[in-house]
C-alpha positions as CSV (number, residue, x, y, z in Angstrom):
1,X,31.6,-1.8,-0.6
2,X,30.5,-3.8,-3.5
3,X,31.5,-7.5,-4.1
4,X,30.9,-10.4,-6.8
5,X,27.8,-11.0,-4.5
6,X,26.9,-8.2,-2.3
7,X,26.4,-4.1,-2.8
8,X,26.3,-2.3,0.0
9,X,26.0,-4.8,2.8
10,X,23.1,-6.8,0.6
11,X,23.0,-9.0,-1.9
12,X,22.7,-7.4,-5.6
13,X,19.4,-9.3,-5.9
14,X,17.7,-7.3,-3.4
15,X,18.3,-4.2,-5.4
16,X,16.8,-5.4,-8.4
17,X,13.3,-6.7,-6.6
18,X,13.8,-3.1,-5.3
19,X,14.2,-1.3,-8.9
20,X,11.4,-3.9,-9.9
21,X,9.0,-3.2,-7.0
22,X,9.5,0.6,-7.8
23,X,7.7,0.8,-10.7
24,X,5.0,-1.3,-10.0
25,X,4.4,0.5,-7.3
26,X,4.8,3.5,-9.9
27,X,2.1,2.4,-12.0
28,X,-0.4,1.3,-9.7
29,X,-0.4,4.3,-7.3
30,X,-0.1,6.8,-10.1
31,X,-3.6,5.2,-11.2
32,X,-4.7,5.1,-7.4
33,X,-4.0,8.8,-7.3
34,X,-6.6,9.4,-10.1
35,X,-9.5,7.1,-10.0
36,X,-11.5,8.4,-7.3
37,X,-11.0,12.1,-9.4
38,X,-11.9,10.4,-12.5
39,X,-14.9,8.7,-11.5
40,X,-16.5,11.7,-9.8
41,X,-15.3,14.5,-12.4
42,X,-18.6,15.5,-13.9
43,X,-17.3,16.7,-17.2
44,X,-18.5,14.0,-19.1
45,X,-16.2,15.5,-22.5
46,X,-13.0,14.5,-23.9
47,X,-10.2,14.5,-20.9
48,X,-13.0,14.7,-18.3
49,X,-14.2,12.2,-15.6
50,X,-17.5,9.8,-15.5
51,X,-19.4,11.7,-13.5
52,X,-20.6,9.0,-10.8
53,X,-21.8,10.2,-7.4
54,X,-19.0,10.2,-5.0
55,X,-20.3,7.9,-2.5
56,X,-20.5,5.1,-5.6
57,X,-17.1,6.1,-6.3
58,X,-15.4,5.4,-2.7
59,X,-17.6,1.9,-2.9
60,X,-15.9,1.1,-6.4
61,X,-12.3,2.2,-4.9
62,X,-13.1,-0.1,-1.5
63,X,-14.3,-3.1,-4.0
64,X,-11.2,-2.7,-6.5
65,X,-8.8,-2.1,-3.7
66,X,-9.9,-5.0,-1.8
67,X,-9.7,-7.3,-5.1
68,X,-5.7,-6.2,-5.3
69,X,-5.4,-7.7,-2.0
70,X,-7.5,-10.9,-2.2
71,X,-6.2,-12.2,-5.6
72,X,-2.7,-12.4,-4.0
73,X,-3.8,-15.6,-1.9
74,X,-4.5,-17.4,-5.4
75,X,-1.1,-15.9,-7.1
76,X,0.5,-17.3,-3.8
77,X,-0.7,-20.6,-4.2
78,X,0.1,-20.7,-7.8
79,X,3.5,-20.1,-7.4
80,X,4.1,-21.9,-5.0
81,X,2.8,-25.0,-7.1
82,X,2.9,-24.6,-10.1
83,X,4.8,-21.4,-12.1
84,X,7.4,-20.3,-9.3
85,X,7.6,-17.3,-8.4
86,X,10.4,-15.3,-10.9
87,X,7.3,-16.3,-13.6
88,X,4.4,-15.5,-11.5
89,X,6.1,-11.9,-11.0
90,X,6.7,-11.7,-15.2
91,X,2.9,-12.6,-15.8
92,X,1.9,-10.3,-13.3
93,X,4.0,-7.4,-14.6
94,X,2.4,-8.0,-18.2
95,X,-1.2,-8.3,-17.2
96,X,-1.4,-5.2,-14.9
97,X,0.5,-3.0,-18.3
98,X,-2.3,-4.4,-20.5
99,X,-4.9,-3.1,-17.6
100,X,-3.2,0.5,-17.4
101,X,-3.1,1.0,-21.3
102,X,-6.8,-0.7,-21.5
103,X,-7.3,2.8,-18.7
104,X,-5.9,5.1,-21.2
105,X,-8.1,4.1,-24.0
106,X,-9.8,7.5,-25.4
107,X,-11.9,9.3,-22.5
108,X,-15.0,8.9,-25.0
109,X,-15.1,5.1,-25.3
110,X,-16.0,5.0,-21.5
111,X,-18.5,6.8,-21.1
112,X,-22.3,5.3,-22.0
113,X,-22.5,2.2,-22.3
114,X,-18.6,1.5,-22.9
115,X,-17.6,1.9,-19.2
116,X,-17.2,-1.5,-19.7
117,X,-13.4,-1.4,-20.7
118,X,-13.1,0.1,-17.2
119,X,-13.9,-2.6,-15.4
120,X,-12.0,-4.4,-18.3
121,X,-8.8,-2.4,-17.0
122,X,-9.5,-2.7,-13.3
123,X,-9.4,-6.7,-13.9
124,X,-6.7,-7.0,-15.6
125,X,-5.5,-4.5,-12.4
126,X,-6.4,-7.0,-10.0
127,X,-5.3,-10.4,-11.8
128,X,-1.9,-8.9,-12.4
129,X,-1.4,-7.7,-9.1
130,X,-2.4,-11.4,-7.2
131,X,0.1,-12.6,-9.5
132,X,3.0,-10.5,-8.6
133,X,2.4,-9.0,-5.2
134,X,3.2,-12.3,-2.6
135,X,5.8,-13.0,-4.9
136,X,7.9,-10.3,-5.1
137,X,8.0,-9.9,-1.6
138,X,8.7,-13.5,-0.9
139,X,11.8,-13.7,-3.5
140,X,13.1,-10.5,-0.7
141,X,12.9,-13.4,2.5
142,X,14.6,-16.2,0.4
143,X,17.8,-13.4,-0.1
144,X,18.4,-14.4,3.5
145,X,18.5,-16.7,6.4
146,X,15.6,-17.2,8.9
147,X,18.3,-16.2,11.6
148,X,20.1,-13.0,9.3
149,X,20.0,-9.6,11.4
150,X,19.8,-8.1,8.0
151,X,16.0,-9.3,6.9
152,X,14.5,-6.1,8.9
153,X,16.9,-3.6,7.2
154,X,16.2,-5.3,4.1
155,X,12.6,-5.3,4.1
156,X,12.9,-1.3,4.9
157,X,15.5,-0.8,2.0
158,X,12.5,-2.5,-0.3
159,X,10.4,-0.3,1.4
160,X,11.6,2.2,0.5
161,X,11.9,1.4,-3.4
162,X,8.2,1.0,-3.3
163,X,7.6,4.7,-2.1
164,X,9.8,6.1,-4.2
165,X,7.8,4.6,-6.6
166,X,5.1,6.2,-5.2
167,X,6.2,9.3,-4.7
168,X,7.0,9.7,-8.2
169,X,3.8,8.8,-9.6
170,X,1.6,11.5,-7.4
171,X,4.2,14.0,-8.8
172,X,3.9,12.7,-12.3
173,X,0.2,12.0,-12.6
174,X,-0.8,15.1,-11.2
175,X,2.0,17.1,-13.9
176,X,0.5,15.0,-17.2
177,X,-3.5,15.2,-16.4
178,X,-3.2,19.0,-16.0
179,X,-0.6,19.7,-18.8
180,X,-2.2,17.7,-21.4
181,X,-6.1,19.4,-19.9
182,X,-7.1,21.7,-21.8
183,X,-10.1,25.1,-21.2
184,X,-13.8,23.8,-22.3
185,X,-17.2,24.7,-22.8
186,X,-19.5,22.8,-20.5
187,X,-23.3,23.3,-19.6
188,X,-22.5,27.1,-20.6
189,X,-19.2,27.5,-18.7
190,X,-15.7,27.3,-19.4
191,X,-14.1,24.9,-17.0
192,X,-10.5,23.6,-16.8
193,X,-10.4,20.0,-17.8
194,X,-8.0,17.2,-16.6
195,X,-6.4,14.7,-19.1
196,X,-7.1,11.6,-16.6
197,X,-6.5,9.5,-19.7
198,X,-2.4,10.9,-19.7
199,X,-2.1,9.8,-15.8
200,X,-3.4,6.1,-16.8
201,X,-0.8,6.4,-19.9
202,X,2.2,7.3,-17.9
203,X,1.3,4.3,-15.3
204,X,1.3,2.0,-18.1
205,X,4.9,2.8,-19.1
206,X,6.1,2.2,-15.6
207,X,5.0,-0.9,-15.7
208,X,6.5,-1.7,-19.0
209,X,9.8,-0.7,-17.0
210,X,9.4,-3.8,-13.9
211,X,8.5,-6.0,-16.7
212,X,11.9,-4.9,-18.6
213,X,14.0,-4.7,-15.0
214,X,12.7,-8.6,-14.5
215,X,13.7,-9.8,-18.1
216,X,16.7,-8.5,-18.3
217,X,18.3,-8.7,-14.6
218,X,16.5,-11.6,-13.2
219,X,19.0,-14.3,-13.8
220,X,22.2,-12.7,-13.3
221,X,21.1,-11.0,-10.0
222,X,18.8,-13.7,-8.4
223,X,20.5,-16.7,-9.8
224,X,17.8,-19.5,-9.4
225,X,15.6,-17.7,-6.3
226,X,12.4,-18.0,-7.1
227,X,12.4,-20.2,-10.4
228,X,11.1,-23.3,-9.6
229,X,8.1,-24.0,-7.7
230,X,7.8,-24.7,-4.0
231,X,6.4,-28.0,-4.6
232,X,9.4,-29.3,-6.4
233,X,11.8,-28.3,-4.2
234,X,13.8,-31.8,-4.0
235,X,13.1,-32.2,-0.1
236,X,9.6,-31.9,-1.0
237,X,9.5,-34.6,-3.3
238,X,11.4,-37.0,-1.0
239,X,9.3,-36.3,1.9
240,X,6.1,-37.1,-0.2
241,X,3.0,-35.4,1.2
242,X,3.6,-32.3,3.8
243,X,3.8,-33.0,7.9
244,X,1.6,-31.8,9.8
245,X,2.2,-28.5,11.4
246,X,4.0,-28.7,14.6
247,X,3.1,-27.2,17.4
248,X,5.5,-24.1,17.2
249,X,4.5,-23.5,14.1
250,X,0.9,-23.6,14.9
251,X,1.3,-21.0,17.8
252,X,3.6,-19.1,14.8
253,X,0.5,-19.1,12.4
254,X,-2.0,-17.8,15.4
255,X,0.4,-14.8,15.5
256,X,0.0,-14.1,12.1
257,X,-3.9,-13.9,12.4
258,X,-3.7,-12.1,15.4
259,X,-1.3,-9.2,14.0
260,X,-3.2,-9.6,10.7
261,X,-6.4,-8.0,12.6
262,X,-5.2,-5.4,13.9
263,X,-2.9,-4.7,10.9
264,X,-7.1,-4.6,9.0
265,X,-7.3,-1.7,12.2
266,X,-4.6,0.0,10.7
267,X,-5.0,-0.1,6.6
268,X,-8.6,0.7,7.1
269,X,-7.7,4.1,8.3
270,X,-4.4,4.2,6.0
271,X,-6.3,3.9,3.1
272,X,-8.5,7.3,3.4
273,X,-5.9,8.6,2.0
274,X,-6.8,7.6,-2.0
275,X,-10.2,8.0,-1.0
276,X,-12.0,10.2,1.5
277,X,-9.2,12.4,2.1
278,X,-8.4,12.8,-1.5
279,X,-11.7,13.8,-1.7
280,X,-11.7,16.0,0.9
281,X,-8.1,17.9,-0.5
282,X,-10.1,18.4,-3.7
283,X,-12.9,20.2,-2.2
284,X,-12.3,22.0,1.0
285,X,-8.2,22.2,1.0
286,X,-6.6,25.1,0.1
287,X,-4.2,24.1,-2.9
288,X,-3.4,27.7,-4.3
289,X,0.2,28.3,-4.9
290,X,2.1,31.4,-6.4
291,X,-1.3,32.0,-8.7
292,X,-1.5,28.0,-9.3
293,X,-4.1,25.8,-7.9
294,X,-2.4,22.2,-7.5
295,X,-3.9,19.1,-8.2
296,X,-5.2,16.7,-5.3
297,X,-2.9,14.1,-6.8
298,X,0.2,16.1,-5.5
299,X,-1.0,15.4,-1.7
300,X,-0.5,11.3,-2.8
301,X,3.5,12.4,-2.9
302,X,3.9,13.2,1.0
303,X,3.5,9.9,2.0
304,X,6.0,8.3,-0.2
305,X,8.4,11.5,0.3
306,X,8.2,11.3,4.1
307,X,9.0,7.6,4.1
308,X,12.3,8.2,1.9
309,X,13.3,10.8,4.6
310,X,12.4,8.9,7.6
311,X,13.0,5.1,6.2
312,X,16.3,5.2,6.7
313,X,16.3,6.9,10.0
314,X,14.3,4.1,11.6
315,X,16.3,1.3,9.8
316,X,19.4,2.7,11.6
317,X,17.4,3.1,14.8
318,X,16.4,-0.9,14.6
319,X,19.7,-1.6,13.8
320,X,21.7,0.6,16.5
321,X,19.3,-0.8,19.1
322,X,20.2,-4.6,17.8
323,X,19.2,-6.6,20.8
324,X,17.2,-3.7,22.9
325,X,14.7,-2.7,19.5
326,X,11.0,-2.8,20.3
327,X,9.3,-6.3,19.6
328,X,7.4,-6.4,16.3
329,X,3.7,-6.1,18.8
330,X,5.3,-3.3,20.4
331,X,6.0,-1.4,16.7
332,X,2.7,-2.3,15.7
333,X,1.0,-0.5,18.8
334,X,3.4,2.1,18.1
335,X,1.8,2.1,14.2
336,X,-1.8,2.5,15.4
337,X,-1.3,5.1,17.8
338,X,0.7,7.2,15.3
339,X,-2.2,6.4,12.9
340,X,-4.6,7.9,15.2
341,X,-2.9,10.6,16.2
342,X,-2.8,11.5,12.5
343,X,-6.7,11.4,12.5
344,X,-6.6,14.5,15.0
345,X,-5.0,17.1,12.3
346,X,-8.0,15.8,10.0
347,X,-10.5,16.8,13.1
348,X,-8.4,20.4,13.3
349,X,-8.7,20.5,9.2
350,X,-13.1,20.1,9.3
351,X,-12.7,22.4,11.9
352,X,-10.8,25.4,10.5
353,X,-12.5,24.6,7.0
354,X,-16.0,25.8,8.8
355,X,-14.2,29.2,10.5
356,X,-12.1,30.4,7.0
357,X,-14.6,32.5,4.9
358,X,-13.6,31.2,1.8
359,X,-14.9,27.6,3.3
360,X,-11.3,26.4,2.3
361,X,-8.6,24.4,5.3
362,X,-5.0,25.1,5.4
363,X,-3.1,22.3,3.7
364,X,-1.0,22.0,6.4
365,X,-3.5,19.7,8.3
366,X,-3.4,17.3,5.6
367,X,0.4,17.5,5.4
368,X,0.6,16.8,9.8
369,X,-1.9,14.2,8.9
370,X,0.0,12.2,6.1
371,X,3.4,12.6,8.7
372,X,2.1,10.9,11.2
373,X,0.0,7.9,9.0
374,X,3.9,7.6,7.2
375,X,5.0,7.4,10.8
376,X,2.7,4.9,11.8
377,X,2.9,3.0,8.5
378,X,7.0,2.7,8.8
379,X,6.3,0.7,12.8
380,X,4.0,-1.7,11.2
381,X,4.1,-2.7,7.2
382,X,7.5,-3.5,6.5
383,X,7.8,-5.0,9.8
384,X,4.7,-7.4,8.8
385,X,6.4,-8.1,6.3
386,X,9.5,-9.3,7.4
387,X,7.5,-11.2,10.7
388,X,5.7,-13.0,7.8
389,X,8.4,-14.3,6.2
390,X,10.4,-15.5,10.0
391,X,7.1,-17.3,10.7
392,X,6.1,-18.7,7.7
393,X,6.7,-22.6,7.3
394,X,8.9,-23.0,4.3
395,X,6.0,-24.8,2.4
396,X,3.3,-22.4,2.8
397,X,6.0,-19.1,2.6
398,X,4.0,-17.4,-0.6
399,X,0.6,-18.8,1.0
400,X,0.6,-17.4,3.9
401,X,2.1,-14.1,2.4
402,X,-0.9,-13.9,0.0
403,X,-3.0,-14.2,3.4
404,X,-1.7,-11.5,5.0
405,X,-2.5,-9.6,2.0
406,X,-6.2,-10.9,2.6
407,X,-6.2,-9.0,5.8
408,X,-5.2,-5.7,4.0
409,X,-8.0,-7.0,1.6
410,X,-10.8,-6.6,4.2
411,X,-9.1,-3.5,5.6
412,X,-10.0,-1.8,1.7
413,X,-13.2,-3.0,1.6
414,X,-13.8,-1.2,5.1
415,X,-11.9,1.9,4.3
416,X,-14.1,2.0,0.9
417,X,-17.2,1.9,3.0
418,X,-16.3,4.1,5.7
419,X,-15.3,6.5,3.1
420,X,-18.6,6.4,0.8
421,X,-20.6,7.4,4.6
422,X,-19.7,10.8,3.8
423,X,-22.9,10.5,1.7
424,X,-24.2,11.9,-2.0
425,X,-21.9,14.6,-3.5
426,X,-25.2,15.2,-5.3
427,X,-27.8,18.7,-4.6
428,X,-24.8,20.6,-2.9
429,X,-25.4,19.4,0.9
430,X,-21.7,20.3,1.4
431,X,-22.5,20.8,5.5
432,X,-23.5,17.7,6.0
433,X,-20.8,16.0,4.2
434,X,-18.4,18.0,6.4
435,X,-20.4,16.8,9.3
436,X,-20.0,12.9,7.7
437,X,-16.6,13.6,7.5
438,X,-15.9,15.1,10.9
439,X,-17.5,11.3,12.3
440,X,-15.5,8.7,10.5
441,X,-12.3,11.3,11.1
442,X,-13.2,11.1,15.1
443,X,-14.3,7.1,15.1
444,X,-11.3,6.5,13.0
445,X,-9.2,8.2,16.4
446,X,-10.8,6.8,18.6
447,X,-10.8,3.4,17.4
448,X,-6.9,3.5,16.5
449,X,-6.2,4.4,19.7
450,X,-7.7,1.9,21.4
451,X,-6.4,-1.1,19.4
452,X,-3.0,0.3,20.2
453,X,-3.6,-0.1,24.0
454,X,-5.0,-3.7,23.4
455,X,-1.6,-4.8,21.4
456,X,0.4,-3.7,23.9
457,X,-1.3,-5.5,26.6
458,X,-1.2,-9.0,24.4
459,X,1.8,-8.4,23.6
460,X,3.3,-11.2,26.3
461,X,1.3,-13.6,25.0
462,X,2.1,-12.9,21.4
463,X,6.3,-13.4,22.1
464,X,5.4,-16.5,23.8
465,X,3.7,-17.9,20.5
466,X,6.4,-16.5,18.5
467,X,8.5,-19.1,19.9
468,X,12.2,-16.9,18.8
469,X,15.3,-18.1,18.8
470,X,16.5,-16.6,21.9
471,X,20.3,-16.6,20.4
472,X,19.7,-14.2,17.2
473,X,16.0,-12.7,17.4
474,X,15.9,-9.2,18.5
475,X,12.4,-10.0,19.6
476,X,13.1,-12.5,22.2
477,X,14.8,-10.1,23.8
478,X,12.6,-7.9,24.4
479,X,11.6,-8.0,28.0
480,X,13.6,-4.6,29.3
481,X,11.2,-2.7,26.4
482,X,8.1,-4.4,28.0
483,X,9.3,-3.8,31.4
484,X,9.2,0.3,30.8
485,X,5.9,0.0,29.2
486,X,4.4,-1.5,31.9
């Protein structure tokens, strides 16, 4: 029932960062789904790719991806201090639209020596996203209490606005570069060309869309969250510098590191997904449907699409179980091992990929694969999130939110480099790139796996540092849970 102040059971402010969040989320996955595609298409003519080697290509994605999640720490800190965060999230809205349009500059200015307005676009990327990434997610954790047994649902509600989002952009990227390609002439044959240029176009517009959502909603919805900075919060000024940490809130922080390296565990596998195994959907999947050969970009919508089905299945499980749900350890444990098990339908794909004549796997792997990563992700990212935000002091709320986004920072960098060990896309050695492939696929098991036995032995010691508040926090209550897994 919607009031003056609440729709639905939330305040109308969370649906708004939600609508916001969606099309950022829009824009910067719809040019995730396309520039590992564009950089290795080797038709060099208008609409076409750059034609790098593919193990260059997966370096660049790590290095860019791990930039989105490193400049967050400074757009944390600058909010907090000195633009708040409702202007942070403006700024950051405008850059990254100025980075996407700078990507759908004609195809022709890129390549030679004008690849520089690439890397012009990527920056802009990354600088825009530091600035509006902490924040927005921070503004959700001021909607509420430390104490409300609403943050978890919310956090999975604006969850779920991101992939949707997502799931839009795979759909729509991967309709625009093929309906605006076009047949051409290269090296003496006629090849089918993308329109990358169209993808990077459309993103652009969806991030004119959060910029609009923020400038015209912000103040009626959100009222004064997030407009001034941290630091001149009145209790800031009249306590003069900040206390030291206490000691709760020192053993709070040393959870945050702790979860923060297994959560690198996690995204470094996650994040095959825009690399490696978008690669490997482009060239050994199967995509032929009713006469029509899909683009790879279409696989980027079943992760987004399974988390709208199964979001708000596992909010209402958290919530049903109330006091009895799984500590946020134990849903991270249960995030890894769902990750791994992923892993093993991308072990069954290399290996029905070398028994089909046509050298092609069913698509069906990739689709068990991206259930069980969505699985996985749904136990431990918005569940970070939220833990973030309970165990955050006040004063270092966006801070410490921009360095858990450092943690997903290294995890990119990894993934990129895991990814580029499938080797040179260059002199045809497609059997030994399969044979790359079937390694990271198995290490990437193996070592998921493991990590989620490990969390759920620490997980003891972890609740202790937590320090909950045994009268409202599901966690602390957790001991029946721990007592069946042992």
């Amino acid at each position: 029932m919607r009031t003056r102040d609440n729709w639905l059971g939330h305040p109308g402010g969370l649906f708004l960062l939600f609508g916001t969040e969606m099309w950022e989320r829009f824009s910067y996955f719809a040019m995730r789904a396309l520039l590992v595609l564009y950089l290795v298409d080797r038709v060099s003519v208008q609409g076409g790719g750059m034609g790098w080697d593919q193990a260059d290509a997966l370096q660049l994605y790590g290095n860019f991806t791990m930039m989105v999640y490193v400049t967050p720490l400074i757009g944390g800190w600058l909010a907090d201090n000195h633009l708040g965060r409702r202007r942070a999230v403006l700024l950051g809205c405008l850059l990254m639209a100025l980075g996407q349009f700078c990507l759908a500059l004609p195809h022709q200015w890129f390549v030679g020596q004008q690849s520089g307005l690439l890397y012009a676009g990527l920056a802009l990327l990354v600088t825009g996203n530091g600035l509006f990434k902490p924040n927005i997610s921070t503004m959700v954790g001021e909607l509420y209490s430390q104490q409300d047994p609403r943050r978890d649902g919310a956090f999975t509600i604006f969850y779920l606005g991101i992939n949707l989002g997502m799931f839009l952009a795979g759909l729509a990227v991967g309709w625009a570069s093929d309906f605006f390609g076009s047949w051409q002439w290269h090296q003496g044959q006629r090849l089918w060309v993308r329109n990358y240029q169209a993808g990077f176009l459309l993103a652009g517009v969806g991030m004119l869309l959060a910029l609009a959502l923020q400038l015209t909603l912000a103040r009626r919805c959100l009222g004064r969250v997030g407009l001034k900075p941290v630091a001149e919060h009145p209790l800031r000024r009249q306590q003069g510098p900040a206390p030291p940490l206490t000691a709760t809130e020192r053993d709070r922080l040393k959870v945050i590191l702790v979860m923060g390296l297994f959560t690198v565990i996690f995204w470094a596998g996650f994040e095959q997904a825009g690399g490696l195994m978008n690669l490997f959907a482009d060239r050994f999947v199967d995509r032929e449907m009713g006469g029509t050969v899909l683009s790879p970009a279409y696989f980027q919508s079943l992760n987004p699409l399974f988390i709208m089905i199964f979001a708000p299945l596992l909010a209402g499980l958290w919530a049903g179980l109330g006091a009895r749900q799984p500590s946020a350890p134990i849903k991270f444990a249960l995030g890894l091992m769902l990750l791994g098990l992923g892993f093993v339908f991308m072990l069954a794909a290399v290996m029905d990929q070398r028994q089909t004549t046509d050298g092609l796997a069913s698509p069906w792997y990739l689709v068990m694969a991206y259930l069980f990563h969505t699985l996985g992700e749904l136990c431990l990212s918005p569940i970070g999130l939220s833990m973030v935000t309970r165990l955050s002091p006040l004063r270092m709320a966006s801070l410490l939110m921009g360095t858990w986004y450092l943690f997903m920072a290294a995890a990119n960098k990894l993934a990129g480099s895991l990814g580029a060990l499938i080797g040179s896309s260059r002199g045809g050695e497609e059997q030994q790139m399969l044979d790359n492939a079937l390694a990271i696929f198995l290490g990437l098991t193996v070592v998921s796996l493991l990590a989620a036995v490990l969390l759920f032995w620490l997980t003891g010691p972890l609740l202790r540092w937590m320090h909950p508040d045994r009268a409202s926090d599901p966690s602390a209550r957790s001991e029946p849970i721990l007592q069946k897994v042992s």
